[in-house]
Structure formats: structure tokens, C-alpha cells
C-alpha positions as a LaTeX table, in Angstrom:
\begin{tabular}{lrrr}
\hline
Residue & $x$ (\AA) & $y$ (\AA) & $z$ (\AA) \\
\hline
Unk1 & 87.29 & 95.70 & 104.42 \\
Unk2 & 86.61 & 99.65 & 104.01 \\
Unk3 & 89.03 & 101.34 & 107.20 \\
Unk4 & 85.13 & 103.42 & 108.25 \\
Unk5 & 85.15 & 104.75 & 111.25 \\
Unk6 & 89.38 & 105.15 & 111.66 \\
Unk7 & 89.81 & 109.10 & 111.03 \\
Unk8 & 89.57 & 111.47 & 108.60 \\
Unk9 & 92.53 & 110.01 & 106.91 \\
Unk10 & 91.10 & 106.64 & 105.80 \\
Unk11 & 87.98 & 107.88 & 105.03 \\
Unk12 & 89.00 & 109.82 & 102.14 \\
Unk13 & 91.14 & 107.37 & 101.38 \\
Unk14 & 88.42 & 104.95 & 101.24 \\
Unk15 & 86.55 & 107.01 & 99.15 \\
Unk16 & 89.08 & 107.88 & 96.95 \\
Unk17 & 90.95 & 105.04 & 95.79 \\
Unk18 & 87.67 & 102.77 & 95.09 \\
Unk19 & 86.49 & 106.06 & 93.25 \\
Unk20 & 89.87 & 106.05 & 90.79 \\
Unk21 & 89.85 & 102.79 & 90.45 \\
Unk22 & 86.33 & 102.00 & 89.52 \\
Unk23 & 86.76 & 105.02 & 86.55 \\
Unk24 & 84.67 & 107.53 & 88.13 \\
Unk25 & 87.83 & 109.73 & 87.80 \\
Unk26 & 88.97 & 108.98 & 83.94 \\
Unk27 & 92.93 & 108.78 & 83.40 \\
Unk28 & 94.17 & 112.89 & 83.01 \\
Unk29 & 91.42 & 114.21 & 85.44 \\
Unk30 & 92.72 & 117.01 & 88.02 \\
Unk31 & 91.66 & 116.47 & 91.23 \\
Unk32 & 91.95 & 120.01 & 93.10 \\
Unk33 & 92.81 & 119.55 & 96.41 \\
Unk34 & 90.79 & 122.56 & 98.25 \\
Unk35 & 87.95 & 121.22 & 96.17 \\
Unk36 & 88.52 & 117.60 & 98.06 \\
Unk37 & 89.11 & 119.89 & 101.59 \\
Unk38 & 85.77 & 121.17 & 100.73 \\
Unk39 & 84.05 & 118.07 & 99.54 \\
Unk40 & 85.23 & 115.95 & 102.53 \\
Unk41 & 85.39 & 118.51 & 105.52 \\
Unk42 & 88.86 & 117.86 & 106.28 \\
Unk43 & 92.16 & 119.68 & 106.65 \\
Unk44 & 94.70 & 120.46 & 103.70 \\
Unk45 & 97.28 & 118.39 & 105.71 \\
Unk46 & 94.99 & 115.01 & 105.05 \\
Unk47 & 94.28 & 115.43 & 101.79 \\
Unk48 & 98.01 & 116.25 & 101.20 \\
Unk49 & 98.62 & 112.68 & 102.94 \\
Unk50 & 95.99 & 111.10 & 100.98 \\
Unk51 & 97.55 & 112.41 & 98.03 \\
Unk52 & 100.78 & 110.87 & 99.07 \\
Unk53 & 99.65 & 107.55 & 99.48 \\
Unk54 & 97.92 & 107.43 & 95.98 \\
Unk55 & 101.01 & 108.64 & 94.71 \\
Unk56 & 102.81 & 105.63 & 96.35 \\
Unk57 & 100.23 & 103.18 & 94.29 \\
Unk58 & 100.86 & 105.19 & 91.19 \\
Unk59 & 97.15 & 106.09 & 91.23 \\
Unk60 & 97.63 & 109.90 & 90.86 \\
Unk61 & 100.92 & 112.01 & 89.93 \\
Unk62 & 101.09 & 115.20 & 91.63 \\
Unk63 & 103.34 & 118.35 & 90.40 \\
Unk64 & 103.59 & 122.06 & 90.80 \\
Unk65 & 101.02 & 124.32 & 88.95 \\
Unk66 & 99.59 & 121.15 & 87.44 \\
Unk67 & 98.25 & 119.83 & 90.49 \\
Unk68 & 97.07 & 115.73 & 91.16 \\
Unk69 & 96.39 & 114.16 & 88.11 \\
Unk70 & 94.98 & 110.65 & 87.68 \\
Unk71 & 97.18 & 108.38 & 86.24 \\
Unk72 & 96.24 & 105.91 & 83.58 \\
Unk73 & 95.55 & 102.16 & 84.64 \\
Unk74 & 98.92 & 100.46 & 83.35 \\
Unk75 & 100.87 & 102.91 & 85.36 \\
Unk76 & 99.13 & 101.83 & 88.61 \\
Unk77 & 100.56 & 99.49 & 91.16 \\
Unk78 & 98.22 & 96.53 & 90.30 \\
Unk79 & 100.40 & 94.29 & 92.53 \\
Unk80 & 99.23 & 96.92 & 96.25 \\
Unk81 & 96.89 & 95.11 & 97.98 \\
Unk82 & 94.81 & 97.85 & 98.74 \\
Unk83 & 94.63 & 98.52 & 94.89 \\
Unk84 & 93.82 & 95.02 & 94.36 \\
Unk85 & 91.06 & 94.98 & 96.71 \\
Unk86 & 89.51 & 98.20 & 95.51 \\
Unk87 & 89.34 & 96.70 & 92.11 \\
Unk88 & 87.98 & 93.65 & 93.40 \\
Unk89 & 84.73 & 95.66 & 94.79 \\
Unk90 & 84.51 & 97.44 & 91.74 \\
Unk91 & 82.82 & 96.88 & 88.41 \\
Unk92 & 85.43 & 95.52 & 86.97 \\
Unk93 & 85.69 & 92.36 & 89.56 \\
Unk94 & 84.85 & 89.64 & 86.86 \\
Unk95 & 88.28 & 90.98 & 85.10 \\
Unk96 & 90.41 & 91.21 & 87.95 \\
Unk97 & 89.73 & 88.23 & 89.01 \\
Unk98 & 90.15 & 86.28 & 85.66 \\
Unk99 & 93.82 & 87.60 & 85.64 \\
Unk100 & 94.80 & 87.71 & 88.98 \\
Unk101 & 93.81 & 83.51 & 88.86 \\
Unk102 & 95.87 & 83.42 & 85.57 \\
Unk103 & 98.93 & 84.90 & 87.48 \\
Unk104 & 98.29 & 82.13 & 90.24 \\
Unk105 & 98.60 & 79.22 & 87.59 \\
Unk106 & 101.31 & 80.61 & 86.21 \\
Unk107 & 103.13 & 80.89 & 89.61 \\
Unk108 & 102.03 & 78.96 & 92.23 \\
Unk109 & 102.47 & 75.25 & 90.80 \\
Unk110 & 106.17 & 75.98 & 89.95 \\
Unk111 & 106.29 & 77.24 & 93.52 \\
Unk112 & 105.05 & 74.16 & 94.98 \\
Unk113 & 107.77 & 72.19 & 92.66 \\
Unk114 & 110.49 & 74.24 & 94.52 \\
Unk115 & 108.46 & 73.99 & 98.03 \\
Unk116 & 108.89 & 69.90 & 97.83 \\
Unk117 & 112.63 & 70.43 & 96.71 \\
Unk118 & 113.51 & 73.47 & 99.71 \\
Unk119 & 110.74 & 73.14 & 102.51 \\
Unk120 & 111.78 & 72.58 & 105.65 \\
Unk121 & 110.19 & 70.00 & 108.32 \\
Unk122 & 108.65 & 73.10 & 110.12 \\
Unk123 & 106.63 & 74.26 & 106.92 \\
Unk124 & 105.58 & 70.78 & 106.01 \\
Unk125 & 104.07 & 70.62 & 109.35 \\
Unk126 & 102.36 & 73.63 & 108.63 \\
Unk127 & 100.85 & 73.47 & 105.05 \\
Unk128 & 99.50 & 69.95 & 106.73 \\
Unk129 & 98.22 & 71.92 & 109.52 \\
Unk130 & 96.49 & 73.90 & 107.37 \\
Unk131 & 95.36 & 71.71 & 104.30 \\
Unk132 & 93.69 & 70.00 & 107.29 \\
Unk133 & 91.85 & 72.77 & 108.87 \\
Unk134 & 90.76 & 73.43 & 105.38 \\
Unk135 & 89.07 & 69.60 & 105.05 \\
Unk136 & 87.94 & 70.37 & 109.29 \\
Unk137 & 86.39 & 73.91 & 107.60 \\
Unk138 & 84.86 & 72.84 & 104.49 \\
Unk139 & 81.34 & 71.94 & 104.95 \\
Unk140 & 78.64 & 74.16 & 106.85 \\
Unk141 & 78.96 & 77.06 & 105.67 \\
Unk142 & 82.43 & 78.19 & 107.49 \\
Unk143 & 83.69 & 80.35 & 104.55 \\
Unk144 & 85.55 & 82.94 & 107.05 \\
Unk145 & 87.18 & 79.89 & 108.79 \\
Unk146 & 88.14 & 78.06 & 105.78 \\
Unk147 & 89.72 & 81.19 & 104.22 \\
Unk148 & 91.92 & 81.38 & 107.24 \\
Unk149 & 93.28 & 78.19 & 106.20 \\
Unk150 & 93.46 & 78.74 & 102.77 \\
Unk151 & 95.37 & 81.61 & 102.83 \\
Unk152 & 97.99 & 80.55 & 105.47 \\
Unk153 & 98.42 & 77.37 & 103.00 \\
Unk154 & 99.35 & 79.70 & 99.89 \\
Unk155 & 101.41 & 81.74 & 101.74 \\
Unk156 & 103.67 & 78.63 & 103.38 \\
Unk157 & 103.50 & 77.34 & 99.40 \\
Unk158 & 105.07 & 80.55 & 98.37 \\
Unk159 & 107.41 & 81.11 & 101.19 \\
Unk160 & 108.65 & 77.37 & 101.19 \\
Unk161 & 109.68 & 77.74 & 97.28 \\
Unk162 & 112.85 & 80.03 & 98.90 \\
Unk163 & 112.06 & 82.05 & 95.82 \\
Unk164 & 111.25 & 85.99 & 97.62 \\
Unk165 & 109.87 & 87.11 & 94.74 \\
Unk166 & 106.91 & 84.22 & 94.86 \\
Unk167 & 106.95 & 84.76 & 99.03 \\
Unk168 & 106.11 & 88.47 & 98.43 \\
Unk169 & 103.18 & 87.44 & 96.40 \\
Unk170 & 101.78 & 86.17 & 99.30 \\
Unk171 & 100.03 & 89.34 & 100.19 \\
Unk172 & 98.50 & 89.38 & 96.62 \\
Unk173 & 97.02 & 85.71 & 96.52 \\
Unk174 & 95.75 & 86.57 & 100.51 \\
Unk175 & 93.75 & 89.45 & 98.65 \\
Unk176 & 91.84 & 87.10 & 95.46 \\
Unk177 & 91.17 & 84.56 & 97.94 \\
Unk178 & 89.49 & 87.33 & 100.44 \\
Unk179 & 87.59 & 89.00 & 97.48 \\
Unk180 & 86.35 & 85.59 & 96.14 \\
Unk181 & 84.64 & 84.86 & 99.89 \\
Unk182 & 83.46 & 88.46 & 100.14 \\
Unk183 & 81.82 & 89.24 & 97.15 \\
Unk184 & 80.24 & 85.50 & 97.03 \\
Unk185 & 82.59 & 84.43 & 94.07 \\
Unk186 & 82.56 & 80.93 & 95.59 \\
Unk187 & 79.87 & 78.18 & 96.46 \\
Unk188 & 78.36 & 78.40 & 99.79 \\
Unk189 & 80.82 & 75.71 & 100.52 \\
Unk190 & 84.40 & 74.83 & 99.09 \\
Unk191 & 85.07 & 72.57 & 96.12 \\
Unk192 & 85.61 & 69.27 & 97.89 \\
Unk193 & 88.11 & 68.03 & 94.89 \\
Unk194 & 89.55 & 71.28 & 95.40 \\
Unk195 & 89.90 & 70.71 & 99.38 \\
Unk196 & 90.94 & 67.18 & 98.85 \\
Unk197 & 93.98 & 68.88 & 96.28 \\
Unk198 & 95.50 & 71.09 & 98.74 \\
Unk199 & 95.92 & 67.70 & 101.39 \\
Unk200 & 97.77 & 66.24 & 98.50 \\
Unk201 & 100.02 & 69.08 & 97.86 \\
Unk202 & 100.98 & 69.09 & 101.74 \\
Unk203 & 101.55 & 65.17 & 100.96 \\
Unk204 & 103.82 & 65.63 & 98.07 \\
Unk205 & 105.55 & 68.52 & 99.50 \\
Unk206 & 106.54 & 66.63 & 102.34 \\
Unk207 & 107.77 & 63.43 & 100.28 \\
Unk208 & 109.69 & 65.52 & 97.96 \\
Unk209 & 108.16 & 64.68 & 94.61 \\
Unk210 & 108.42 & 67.73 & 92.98 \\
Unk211 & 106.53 & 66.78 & 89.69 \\
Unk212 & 103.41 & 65.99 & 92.01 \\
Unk213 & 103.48 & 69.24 & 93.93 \\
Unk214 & 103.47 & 71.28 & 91.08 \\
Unk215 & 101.04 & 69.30 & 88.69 \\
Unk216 & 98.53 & 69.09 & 91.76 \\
Unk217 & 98.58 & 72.69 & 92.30 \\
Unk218 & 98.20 & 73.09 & 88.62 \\
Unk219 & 95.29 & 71.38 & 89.31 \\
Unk220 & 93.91 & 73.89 & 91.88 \\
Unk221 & 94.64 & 76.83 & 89.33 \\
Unk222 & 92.54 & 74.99 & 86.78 \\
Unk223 & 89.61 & 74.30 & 88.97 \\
Unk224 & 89.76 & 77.95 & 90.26 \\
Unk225 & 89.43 & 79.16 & 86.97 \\
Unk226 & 86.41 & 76.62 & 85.97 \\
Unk227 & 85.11 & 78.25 & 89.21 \\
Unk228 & 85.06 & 81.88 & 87.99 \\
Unk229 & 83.30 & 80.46 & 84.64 \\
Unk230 & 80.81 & 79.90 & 86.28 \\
Unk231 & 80.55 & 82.37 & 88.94 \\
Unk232 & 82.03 & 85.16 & 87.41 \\
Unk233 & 82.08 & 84.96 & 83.65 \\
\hline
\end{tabular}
């Protein structure tokens, strides 16, 4: 998902973040920006927006006469997408992934509980929609297809809880479910329990049983975990 190819500005970016986040730059390194200007072949004014949006993650502080320092991992915006994806093609992916799943099981099932209290006809429709393009997507090897799916059915789950603190996660669970199908953290095809569990979540949700929802997309957490056992221990 690297931005290649779209300007000066992404490409140090690209180069950059990964770089910080995979520890090539320890937490308290300077980073001197005529030596990036320099290293990269580009203008003060990128690396001065660069800067900026590392800043904005919490990657990097930057101050007068110190210069850009790299900021330890806890102070970093682990919920950015971009940050989340970086770490995700990084070393570390095993570990990311482990607790980005455990923040899924903690959330999503209780937001399925509230989706089959709150949802409205519209988003019924559409986690059915979707549950069922994921069964329509699951066999032959249609992992791009079947992620389309998948994601659009986490994010109506989250959305349809009314809870905007579970919708904005949306973005995060879009970004494990990407990295799992891009760095081959899945079978060549999907769990079919797993596929089957996601049509009966769009089944409860629209009958309003709560308890279901919530204890079948427990379910899904579980077997997504099981999953990186084996795949990514």
C-alpha cells in the first residue's frame, strides 16, 4: 500500500515512517533535517511537511535548537492507520497483530449487542449484503474480493452500535483485516465456520437478539485469534 510513485512528499514519507516504526531509528535519535534534504534529494519545504505529519502521529517531536527527535513507542498514535499499517509490514507484525485482534474481541461483540438493539432496516440490509458476498467470495482464491466484504461488514457492525467511538474504529479494523490478506496471515481461502459466523451475525442483528449478536461475534474474535496461532505465532 506504499504511496511510490506520488511525489517527493510520500516518498519520504514512505520511507520514513516504516523506518521509525520498524526501530531502525531508536526512541531519542535526532533526525537532522538537511541531512534527510541530502539523503532524499528533496527540498527543505518537504521534509519540513514530512516532519509535520510524523509529528501529527506522535512519531517524532520537533523543537528549536533540539531539532526532530524520535519519540518513544507508547507516545505514538498506535490507533493512525498509516502507523498501523507500517507496523503491520514491519518485524514486529506477529505482535501487532496479536493485540490489535485482542482489541477486536474486546470491542466488536459488544458492538454487535448494541447493532441488534439500534440498527436500522437500511444497515441490516447491508451487513446481509455483505455477509453474503463474503459466503459468494469465499472459495477460489478471491482474497481481494472477500476482503471487500469483510471490511464493509465490520464497519456497518461498528457504525450500527450508534456508539462513535466503536464507528471510528472502523478505519482501524479496515487496516488488520488488509494486513492479514497482504502479508498472507490467512489461508488461501477464508475460514468457512468463520464465513458461515458473519451470516449469522447479519441474522441476529436483524431479529434483535442481542445476546446472539454479540456471543457470535465473540465467536469470530476467538477463531481470529486461533488463526494467528497458527499463522503468526
Amino acid at each position: 500500500m506504499a504511496n511510490h510513485g506520488q511525489g517527493p512528499h510520500a516518498r519520504v514519507l514512505e520511507s520514513l515512517g516504516p523506518a521509525i516504526t520498524a526501530g531502525a531509528y531508536p526512541s531519542g535519535s535526532v533526525l537532522r533535517t538537511d541531512e534527510l534534504e541530502e539523503r532524499f534529494r528533496v527540498s527543505r519545504t518537504v521534509v519540513r511537511e514530512v516532519i509535520r505529519v510524523l509529528e501529527s502521529m506522535h512519531l517524532v517531536s520537533s523543537r528549536r535548537r533540539v531539532g526532530v527527535t524520535v519519540l518513544p513507542p507508547e507516545e505514538w498514535n498506535v490507533y493512525d492507520p498509516q502507523v498501523i499499517r507500517w507496523r503491520l509490514a514491519g518485524p514486529d507484525r506477529p505482535r501487532q497483530l496479536r493485540s490489535l485482534t485482542v482489541l477486536r474481541s474486546a470491542v466488536e461483540p459488544v458492538a454487535a449487542g448494541l447493532a441488534a438493539r439500534l440498527a436500522t432496516p437500511e444497515q441490516c440490509a447491508e451487513l446481509t449484503e455483505h455477509a453474503l458476498g463474503m459466503v459468494a467470495t469465499s472459495r477460489g482464491q478471491q482474497l481481494d474480493a472477500y476482503l471487500l466484504h469483510d471490511i464493509a461488514f465490520h464497519r456497518v457492525v461498528l457504525r450500527a452500535s450508534g456508539n462513535e467511538m466503536f464507528a471510528r474504529l472502523g478505519d482501524v479494523v479496515a487496516e488488520v483485516l488488509t494486513g492479514r490478506t497482504r502479508h498472507q496471515v490467512m489461508f488461501t481461502d477464508p475460514d468457512p465456520a468463520a464465513v458461515t459466523l458473519h451470516v449469522q451475525v447479519a441474522e441476529a442483528v436483524r431479529l434483535h437478539d442481542a445476546e446472539r449478536a454479540e456471543a457470535l461475534t465473540r465467536e469470530i474474535a476467538t477463531g481470529a485469534m486461533a488463526e494467528l496461532d497458527i499463522l503468526a505465532p
